[in-house]
PDB file with SEQRES, HELIX, SHEET and CRYST1 records, atoms N, CA, C and O in Angstrom:
SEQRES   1 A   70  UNK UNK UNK UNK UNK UNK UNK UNK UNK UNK UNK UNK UNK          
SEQRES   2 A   70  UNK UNK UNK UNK UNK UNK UNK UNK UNK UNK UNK UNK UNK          
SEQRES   3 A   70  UNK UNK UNK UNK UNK UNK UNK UNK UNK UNK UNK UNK UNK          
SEQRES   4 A   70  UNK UNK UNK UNK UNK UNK UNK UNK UNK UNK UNK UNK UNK          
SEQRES   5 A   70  UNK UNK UNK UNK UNK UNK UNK UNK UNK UNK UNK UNK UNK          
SEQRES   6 A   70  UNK UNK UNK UNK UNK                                          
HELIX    1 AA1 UNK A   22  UNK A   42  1                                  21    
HELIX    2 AA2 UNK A   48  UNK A   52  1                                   5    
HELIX    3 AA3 UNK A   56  UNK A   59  5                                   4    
HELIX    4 AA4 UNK A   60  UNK A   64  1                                   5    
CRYST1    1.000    1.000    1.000  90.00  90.00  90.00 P 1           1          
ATOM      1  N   UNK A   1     -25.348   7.806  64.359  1.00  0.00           N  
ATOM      2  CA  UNK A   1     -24.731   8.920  65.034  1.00  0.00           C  
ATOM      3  C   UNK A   1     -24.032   9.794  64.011  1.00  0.00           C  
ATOM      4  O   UNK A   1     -23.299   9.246  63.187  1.00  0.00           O  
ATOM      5  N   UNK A   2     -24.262  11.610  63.989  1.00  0.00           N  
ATOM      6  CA  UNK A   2     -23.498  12.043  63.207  1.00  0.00           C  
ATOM      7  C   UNK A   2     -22.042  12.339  63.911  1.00  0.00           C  
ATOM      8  O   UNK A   2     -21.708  12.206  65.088  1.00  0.00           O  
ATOM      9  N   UNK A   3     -21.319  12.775  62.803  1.00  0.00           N  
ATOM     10  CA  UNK A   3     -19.619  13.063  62.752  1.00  0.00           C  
ATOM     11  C   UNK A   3     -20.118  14.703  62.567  1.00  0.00           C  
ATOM     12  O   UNK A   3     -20.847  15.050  61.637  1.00  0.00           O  
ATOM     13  N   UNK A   4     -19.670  15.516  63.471  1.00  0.00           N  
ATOM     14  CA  UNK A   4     -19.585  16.844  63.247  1.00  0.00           C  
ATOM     15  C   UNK A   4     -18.207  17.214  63.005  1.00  0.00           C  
ATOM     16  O   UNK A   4     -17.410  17.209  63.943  1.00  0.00           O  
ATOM     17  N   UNK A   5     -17.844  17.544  61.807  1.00  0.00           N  
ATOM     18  CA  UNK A   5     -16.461  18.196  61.536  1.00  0.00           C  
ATOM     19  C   UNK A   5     -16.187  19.918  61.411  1.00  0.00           C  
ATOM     20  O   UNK A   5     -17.057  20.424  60.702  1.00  0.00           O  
ATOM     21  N   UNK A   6     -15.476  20.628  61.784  1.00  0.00           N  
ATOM     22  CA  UNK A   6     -15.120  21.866  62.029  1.00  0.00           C  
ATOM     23  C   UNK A   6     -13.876  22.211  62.662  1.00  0.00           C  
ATOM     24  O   UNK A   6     -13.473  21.684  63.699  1.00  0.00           O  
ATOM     25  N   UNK A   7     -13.275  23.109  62.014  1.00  0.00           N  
ATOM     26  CA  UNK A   7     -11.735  23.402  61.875  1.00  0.00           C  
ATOM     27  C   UNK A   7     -11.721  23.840  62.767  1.00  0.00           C  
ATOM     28  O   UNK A   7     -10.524  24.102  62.881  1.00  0.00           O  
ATOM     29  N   UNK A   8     -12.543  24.443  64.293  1.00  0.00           N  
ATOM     30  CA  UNK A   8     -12.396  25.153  65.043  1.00  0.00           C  
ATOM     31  C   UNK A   8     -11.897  23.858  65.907  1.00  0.00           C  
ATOM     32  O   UNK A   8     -11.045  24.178  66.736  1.00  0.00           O  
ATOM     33  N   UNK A   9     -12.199  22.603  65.905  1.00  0.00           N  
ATOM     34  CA  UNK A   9     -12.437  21.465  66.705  1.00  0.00           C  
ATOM     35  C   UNK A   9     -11.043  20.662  66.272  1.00  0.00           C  
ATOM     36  O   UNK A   9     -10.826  19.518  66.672  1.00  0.00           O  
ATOM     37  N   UNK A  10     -10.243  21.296  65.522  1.00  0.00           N  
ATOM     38  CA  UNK A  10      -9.158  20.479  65.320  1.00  0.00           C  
ATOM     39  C   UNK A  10      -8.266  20.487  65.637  1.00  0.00           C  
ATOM     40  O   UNK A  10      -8.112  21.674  65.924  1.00  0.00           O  
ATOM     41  N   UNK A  11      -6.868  19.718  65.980  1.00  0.00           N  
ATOM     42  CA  UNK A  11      -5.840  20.497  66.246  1.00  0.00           C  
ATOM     43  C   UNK A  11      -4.728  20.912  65.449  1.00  0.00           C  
ATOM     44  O   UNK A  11      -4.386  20.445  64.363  1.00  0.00           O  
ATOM     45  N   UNK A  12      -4.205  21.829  66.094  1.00  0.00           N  
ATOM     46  CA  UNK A  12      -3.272  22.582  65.568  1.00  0.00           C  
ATOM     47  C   UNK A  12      -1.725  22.865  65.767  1.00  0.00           C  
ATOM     48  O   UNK A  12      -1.149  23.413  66.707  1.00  0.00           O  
ATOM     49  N   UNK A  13      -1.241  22.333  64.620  1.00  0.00           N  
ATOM     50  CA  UNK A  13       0.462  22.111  65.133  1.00  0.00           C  
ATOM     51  C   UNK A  13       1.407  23.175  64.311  1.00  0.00           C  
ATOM     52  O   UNK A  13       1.858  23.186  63.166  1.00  0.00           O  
ATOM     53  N   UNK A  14       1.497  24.112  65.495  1.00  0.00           N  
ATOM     54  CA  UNK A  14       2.711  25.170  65.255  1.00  0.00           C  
ATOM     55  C   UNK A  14       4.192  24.712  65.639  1.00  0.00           C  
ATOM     56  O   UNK A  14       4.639  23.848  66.394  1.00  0.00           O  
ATOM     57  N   UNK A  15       4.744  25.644  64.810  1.00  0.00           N  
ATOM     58  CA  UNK A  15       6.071  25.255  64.543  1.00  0.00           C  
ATOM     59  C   UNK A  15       6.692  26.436  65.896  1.00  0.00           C  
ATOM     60  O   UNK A  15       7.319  27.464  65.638  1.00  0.00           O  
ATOM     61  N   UNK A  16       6.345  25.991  67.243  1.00  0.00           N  
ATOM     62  CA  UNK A  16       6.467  26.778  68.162  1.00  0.00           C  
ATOM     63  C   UNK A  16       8.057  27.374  68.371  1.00  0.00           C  
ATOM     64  O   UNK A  16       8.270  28.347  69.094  1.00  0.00           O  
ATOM     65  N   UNK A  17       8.913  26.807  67.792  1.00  0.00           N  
ATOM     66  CA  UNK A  17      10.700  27.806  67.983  1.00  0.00           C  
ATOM     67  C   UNK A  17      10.255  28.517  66.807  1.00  0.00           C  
ATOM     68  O   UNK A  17      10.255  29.635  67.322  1.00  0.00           O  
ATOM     69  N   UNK A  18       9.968  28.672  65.907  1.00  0.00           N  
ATOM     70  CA  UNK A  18      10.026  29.110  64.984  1.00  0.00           C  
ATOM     71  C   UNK A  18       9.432  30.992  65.252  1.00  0.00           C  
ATOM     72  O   UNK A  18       9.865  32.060  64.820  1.00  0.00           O  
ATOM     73  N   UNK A  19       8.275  30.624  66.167  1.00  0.00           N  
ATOM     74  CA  UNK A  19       7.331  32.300  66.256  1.00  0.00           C  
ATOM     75  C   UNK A  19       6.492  31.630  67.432  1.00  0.00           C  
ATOM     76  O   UNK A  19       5.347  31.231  67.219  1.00  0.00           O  
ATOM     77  N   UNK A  20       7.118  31.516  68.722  1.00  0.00           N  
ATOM     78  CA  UNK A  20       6.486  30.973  70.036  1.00  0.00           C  
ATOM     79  C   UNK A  20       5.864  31.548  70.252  1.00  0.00           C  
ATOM     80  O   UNK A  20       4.992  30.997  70.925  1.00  0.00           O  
ATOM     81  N   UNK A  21       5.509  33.566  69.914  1.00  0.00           N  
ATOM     82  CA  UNK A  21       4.472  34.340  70.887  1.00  0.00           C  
ATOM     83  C   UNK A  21       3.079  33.879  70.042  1.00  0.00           C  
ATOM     84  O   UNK A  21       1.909  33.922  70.422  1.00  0.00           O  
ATOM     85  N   UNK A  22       3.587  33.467  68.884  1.00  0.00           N  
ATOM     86  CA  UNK A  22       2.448  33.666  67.593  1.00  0.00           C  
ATOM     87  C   UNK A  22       1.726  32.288  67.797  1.00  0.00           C  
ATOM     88  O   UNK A  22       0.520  32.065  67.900  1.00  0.00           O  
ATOM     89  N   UNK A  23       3.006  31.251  67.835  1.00  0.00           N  
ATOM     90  CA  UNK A  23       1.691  29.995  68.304  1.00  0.00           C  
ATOM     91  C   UNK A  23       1.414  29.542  69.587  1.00  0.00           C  
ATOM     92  O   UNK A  23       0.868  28.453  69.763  1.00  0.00           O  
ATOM     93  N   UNK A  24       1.708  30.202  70.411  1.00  0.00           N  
ATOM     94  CA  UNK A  24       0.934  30.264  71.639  1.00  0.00           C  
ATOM     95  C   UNK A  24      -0.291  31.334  71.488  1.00  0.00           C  
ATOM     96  O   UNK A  24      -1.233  30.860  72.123  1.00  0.00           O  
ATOM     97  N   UNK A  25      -0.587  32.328  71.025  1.00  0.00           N  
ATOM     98  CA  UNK A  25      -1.262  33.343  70.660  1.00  0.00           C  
ATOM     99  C   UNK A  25      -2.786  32.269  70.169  1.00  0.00           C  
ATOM    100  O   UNK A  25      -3.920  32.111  70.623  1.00  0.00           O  
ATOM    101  N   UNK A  26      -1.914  31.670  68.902  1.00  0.00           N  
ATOM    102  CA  UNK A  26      -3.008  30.734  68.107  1.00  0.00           C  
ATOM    103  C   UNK A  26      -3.486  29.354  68.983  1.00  0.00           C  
ATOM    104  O   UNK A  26      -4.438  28.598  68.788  1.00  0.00           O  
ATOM    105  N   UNK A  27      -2.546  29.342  69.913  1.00  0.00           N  
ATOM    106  CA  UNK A  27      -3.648  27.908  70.332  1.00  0.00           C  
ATOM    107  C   UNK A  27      -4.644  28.506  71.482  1.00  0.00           C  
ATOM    108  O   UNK A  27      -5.770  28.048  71.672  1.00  0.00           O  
ATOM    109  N   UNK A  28      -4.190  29.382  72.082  1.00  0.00           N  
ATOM    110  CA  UNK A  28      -5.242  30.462  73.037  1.00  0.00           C  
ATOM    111  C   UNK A  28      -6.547  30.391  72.312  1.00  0.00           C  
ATOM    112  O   UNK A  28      -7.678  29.964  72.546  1.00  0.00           O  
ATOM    113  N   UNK A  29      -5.759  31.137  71.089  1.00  0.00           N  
ATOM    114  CA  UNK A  29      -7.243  31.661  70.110  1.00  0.00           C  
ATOM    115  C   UNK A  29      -8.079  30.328  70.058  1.00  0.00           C  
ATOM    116  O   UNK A  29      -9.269  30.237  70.359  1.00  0.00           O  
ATOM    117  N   UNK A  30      -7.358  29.430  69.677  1.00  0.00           N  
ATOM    118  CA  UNK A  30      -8.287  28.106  69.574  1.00  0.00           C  
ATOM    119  C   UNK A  30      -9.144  27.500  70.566  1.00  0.00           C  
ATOM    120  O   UNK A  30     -10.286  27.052  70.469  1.00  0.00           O  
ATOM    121  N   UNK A  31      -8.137  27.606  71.797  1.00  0.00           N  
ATOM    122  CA  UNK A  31      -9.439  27.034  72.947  1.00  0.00           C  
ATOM    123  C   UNK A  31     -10.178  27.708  72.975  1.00  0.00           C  
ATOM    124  O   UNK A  31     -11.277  27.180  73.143  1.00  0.00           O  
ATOM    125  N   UNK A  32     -10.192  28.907  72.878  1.00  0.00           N  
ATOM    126  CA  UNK A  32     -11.457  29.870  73.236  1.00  0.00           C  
ATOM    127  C   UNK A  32     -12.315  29.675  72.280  1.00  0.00           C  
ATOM    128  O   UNK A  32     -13.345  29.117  72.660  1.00  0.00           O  
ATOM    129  N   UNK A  33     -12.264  29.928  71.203  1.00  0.00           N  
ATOM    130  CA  UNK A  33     -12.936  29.351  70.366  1.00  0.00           C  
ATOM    131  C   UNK A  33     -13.959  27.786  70.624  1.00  0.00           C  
ATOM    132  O   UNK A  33     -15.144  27.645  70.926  1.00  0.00           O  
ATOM    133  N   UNK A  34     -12.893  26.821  70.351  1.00  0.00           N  
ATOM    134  CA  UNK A  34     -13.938  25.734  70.991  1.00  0.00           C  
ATOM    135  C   UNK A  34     -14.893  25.508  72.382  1.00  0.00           C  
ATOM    136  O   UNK A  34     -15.796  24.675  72.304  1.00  0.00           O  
ATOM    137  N   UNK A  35     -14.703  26.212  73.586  1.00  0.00           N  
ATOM    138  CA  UNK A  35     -15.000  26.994  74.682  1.00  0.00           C  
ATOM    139  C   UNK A  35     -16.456  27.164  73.908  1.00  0.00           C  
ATOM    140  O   UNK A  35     -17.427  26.413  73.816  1.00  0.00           O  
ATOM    141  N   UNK A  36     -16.165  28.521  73.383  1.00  0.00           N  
ATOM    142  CA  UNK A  36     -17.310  29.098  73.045  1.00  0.00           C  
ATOM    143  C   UNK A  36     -18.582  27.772  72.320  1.00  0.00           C  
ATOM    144  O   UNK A  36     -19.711  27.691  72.805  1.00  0.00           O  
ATOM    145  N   UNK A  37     -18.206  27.019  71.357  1.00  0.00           N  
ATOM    146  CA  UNK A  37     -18.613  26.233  70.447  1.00  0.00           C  
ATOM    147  C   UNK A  37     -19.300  24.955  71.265  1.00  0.00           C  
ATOM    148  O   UNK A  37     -20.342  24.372  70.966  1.00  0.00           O  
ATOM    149  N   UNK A  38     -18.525  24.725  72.241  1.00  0.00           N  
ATOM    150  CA  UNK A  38     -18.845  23.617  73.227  1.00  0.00           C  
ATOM    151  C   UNK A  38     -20.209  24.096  74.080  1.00  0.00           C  
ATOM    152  O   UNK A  38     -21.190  23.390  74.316  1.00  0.00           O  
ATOM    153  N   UNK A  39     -19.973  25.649  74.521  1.00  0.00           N  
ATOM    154  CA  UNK A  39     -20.995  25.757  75.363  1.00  0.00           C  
ATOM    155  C   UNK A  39     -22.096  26.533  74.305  1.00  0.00           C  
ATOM    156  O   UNK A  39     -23.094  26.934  74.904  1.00  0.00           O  
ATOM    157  N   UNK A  40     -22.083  26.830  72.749  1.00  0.00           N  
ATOM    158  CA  UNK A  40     -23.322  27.246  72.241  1.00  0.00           C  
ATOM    159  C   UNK A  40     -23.995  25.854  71.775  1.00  0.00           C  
ATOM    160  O   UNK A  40     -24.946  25.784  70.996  1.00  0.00           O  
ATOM    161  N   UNK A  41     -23.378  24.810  72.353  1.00  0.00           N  
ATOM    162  CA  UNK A  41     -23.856  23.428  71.789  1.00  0.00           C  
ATOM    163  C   UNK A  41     -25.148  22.921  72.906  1.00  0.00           C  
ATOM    164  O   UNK A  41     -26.353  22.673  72.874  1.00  0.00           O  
ATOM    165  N   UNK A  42     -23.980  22.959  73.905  1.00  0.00           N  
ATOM    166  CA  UNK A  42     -25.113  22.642  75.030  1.00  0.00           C  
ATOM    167  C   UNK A  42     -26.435  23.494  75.255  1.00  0.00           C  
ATOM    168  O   UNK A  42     -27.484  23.019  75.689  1.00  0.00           O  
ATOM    169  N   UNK A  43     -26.220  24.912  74.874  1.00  0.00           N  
ATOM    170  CA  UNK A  43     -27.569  25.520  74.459  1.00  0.00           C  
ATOM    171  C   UNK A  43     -28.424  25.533  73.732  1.00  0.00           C  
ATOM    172  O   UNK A  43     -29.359  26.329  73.641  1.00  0.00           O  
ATOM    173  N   UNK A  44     -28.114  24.407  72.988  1.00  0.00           N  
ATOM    174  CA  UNK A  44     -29.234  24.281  71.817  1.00  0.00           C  
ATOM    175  C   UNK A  44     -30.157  23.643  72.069  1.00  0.00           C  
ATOM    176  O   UNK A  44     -29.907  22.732  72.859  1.00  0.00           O  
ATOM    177  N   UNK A  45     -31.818  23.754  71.525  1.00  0.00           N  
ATOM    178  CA  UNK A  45     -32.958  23.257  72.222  1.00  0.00           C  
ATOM    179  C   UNK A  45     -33.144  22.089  71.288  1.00  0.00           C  
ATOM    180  O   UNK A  45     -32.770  22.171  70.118  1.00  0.00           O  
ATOM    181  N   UNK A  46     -33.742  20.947  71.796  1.00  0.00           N  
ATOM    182  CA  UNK A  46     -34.646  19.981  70.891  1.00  0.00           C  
ATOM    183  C   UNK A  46     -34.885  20.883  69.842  1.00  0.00           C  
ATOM    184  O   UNK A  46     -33.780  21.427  69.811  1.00  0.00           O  
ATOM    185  N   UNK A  47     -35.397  21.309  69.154  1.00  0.00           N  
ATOM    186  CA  UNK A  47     -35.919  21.683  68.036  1.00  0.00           C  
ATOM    187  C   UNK A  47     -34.844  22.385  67.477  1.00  0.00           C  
ATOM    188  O   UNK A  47     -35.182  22.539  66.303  1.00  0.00           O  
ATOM    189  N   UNK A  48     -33.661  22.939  67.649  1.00  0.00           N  
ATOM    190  CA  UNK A  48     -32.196  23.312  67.142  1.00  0.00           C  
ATOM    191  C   UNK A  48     -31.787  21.753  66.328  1.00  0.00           C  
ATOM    192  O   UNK A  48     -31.755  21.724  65.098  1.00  0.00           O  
ATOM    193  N   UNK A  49     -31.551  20.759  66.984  1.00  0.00           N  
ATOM    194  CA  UNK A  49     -31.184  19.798  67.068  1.00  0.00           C  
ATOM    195  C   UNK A  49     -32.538  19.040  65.713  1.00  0.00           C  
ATOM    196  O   UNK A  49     -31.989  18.904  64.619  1.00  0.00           O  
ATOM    197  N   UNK A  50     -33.315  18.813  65.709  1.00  0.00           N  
ATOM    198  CA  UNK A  50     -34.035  18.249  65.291  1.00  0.00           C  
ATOM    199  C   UNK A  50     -33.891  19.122  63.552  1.00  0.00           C  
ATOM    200  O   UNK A  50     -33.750  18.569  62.461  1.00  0.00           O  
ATOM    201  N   UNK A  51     -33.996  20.675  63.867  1.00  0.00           N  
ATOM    202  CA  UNK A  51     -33.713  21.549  62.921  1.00  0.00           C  
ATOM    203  C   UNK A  51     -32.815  20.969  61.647  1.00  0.00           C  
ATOM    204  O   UNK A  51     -32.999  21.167  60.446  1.00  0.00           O  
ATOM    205  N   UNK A  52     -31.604  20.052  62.418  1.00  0.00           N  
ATOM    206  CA  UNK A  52     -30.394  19.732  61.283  1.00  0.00           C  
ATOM    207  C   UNK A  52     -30.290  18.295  61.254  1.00  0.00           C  
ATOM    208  O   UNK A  52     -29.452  17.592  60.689  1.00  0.00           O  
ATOM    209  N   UNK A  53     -31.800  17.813  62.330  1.00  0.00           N  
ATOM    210  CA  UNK A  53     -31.587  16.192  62.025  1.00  0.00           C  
ATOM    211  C   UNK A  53     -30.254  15.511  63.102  1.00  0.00           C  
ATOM    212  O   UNK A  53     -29.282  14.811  62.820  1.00  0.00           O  
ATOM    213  N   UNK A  54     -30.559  15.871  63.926  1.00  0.00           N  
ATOM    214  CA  UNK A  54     -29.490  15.215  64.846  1.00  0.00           C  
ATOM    215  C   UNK A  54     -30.323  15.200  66.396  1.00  0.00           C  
ATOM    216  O   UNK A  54     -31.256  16.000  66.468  1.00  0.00           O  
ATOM    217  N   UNK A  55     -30.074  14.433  67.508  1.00  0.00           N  
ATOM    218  CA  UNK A  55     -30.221  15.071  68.563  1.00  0.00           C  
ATOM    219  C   UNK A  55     -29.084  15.135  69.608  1.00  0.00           C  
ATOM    220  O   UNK A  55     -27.874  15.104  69.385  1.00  0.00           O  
ATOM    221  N   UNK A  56     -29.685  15.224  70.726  1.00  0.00           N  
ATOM    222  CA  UNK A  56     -28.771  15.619  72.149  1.00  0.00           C  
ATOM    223  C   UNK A  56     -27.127  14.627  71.556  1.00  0.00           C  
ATOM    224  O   UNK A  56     -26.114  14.957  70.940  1.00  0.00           O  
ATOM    225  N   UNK A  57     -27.701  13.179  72.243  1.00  0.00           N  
ATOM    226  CA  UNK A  57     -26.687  12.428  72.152  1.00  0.00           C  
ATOM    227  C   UNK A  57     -25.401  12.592  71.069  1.00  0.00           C  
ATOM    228  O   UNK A  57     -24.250  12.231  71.312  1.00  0.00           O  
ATOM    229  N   UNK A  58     -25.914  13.287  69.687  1.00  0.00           N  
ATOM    230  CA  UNK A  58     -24.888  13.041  68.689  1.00  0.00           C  
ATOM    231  C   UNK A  58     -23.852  14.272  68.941  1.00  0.00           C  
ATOM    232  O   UNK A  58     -22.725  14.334  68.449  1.00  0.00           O  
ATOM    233  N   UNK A  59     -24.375  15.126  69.699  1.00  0.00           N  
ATOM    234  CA  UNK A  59     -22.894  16.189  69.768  1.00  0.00           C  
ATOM    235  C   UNK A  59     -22.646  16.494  71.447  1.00  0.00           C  
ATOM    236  O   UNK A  59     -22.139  17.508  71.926  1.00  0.00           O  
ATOM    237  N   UNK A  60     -23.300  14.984  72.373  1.00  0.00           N  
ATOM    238  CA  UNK A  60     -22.945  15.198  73.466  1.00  0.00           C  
ATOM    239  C   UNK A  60     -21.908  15.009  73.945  1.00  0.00           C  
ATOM    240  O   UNK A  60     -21.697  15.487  75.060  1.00  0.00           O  
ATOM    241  N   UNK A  61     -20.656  14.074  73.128  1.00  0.00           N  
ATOM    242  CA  UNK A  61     -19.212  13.790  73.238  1.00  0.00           C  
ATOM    243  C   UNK A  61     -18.939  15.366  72.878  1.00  0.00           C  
ATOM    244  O   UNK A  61     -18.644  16.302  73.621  1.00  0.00           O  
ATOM    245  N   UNK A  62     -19.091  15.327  71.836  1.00  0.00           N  
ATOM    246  CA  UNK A  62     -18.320  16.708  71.550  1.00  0.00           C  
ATOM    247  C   UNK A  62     -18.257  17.937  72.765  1.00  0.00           C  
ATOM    248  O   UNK A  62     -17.249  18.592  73.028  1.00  0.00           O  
ATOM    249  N   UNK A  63     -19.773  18.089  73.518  1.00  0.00           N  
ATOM    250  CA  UNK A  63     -20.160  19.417  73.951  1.00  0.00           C  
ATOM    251  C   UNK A  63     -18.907  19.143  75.533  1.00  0.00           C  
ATOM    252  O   UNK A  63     -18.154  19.931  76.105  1.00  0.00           O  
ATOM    253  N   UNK A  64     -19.171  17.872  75.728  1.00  0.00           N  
ATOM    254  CA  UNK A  64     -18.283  17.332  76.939  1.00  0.00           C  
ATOM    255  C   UNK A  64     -17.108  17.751  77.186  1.00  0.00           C  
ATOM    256  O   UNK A  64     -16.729  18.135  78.292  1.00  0.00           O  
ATOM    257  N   UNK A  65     -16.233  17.696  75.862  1.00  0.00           N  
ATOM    258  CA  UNK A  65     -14.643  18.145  76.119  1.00  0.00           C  
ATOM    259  C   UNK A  65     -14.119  18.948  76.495  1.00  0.00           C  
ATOM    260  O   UNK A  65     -14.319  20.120  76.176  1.00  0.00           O  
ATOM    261  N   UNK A  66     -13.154  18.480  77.420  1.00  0.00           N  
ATOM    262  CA  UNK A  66     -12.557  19.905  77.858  1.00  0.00           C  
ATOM    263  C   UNK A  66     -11.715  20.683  76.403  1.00  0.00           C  
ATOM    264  O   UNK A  66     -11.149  20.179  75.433  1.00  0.00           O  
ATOM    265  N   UNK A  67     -11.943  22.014  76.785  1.00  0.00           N  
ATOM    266  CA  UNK A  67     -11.352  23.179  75.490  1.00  0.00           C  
ATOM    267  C   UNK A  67      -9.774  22.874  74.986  1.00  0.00           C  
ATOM    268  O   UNK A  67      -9.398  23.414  73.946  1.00  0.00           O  
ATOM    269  N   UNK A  68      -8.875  22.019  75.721  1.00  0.00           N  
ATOM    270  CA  UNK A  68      -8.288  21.831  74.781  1.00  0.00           C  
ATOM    271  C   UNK A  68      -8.147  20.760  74.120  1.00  0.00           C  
ATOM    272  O   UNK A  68      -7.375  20.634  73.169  1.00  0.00           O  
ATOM    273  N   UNK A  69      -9.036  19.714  74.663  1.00  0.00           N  
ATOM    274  CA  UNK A  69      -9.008  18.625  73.679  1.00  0.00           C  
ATOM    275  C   UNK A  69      -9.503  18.413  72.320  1.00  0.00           C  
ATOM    276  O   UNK A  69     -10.632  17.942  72.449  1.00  0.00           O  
ATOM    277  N   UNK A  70      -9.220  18.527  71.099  1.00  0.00           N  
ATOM    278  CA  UNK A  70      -9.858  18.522  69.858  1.00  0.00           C  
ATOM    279  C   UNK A  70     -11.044  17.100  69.576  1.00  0.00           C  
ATOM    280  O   UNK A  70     -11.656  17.009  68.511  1.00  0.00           O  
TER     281      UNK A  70                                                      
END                                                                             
């Protein structure tokens, strides 16, 4: 099974008293982001998948999560 790593998929710890509009701003930005990433996953065809040597199963945990879970 591969490990897909990507900074979009990680989480992120703001120093929220510090600039609350800014890291609330940034974790927005982030789910959406993974949102997006989750569902261009599930669109990928057998042959996407095969393309980089992986299939369905190895990024089907991933595609599963809800957006804010890293």
């Amino acid at each position: 099974m591969s490990i897909c790593t990507n900074d979009l998929m990680t989480n992120h710890h703001h120093d929220f008293f510090a600039h609350p509009l800014t890291s609330i701003a940034d974790v927005l930005h982030t789910w959406r982001q993974r949102y997006q990433r989750r569902v261009e996953l599930t669109q990928l065809s057998d042959k996407d998948f095969h393309d980089v040597g992986a299939s369905w199963s190895d990024f089907a945990c991933e595609a599963n999560k809800p957006f804010w879970q890293a």
